[in-house]
Structure formats: structure tokens, C-alpha cells
N, C-alpha and C positions, 0 to 999 in steps of 0.2 A: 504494500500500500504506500509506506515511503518515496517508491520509487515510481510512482503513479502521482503522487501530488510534488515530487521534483519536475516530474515532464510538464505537471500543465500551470505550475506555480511559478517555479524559478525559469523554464525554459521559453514556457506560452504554450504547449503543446497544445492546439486545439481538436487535434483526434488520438486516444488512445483506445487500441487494437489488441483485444487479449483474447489468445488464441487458446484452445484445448490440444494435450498433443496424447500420445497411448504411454501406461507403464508412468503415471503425474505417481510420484512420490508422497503431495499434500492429499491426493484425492484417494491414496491409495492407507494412508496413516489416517486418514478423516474415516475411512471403512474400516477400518479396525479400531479407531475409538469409540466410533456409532454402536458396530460387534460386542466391545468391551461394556460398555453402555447396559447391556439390553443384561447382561452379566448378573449387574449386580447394583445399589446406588454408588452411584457418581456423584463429585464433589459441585456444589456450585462455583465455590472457587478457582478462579482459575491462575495457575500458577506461573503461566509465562505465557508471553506473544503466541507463541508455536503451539501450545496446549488450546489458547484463545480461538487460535483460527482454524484447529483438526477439529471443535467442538463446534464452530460457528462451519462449517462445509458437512459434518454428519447428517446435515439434514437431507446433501444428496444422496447420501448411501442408503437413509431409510427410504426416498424414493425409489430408488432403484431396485430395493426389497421388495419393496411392494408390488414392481412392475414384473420380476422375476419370481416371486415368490421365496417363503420364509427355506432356508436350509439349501439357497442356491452357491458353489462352490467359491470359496474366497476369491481366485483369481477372476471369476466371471462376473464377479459381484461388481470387484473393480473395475474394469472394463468398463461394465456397463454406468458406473456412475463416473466416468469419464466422459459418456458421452451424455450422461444427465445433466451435468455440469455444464457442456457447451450449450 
């Protein structure tokens, strides 16, 4: 996000262009905190940036549960909230 209000604050950027790509690392740790989630309770607390934003993106991974159904395999799970995310 930093580097989204550099381009359009300090530079003028007036189009920024954020693309999806396969194998997103955030999208892929956002699915496995969503996973962890469903576990057990979870903190409201959030303990760092990175915890912030896997918590604030689990909402595409419950999408994508939904669309694929519960007990769909972790890699496929991913995938498909990569492209939920676009």
C-alpha cells in the first residue's frame, strides 16, 4: 500500500494497475490463515502489517470455498482465490 500512495502522492501517478499473477505468496498465506481460522478462535488482535493484510485478503479464500466447496485441496483452493482476487 506504501508503494501505491508513493506513485500517486509523491510521483502524480494518475493510473495505478494491479495485476493478479499464479503461485501470489499473500493470496496463498491469506488461504491458510482463513484455513487456520475456521481451526479454532483467532485473535482480534493483530500483530503486525503482514498478519493485518493475510487477515484482511481471507475473505477471498472463504469465497473461493464457497464456490468450490468445503474440503477442496489446499493447492486448488489457492489457485482459485487467485483468481477470486482478480
Amino acid at each position: 500500500v506504501g508503494s501505491l500512495e508513493f506513485c500517486a502522492g509523491k510521483l502524480g501517478s494518475k493510473l495505478i494497475l494491479v495485476l493478479g499473477h499464479t503461485q501470489c505468496g499473500a493470496i496463498a498465506g491469506a488461504t491458510k490463515t482463513y484455513l487456520g481460522s475456521k481451526d479454532g478462535p483467532t485473535s482480534k488482535n493483530v500483530g503486525c502489517a503482514l498478519e493485518g493484510l493475510l487477515i484482511g485478503l481471507s475473505r477471498v479464500a472463504q469465497q473461493a470455498e464457497d464456490e468450490l466447496g468445503v474440503g477442496a485441496e489446499l493447492d486448488t483452493l489457492v489457485a482459485h482465490s487467485v483468481k477470486v482476487n482478480v
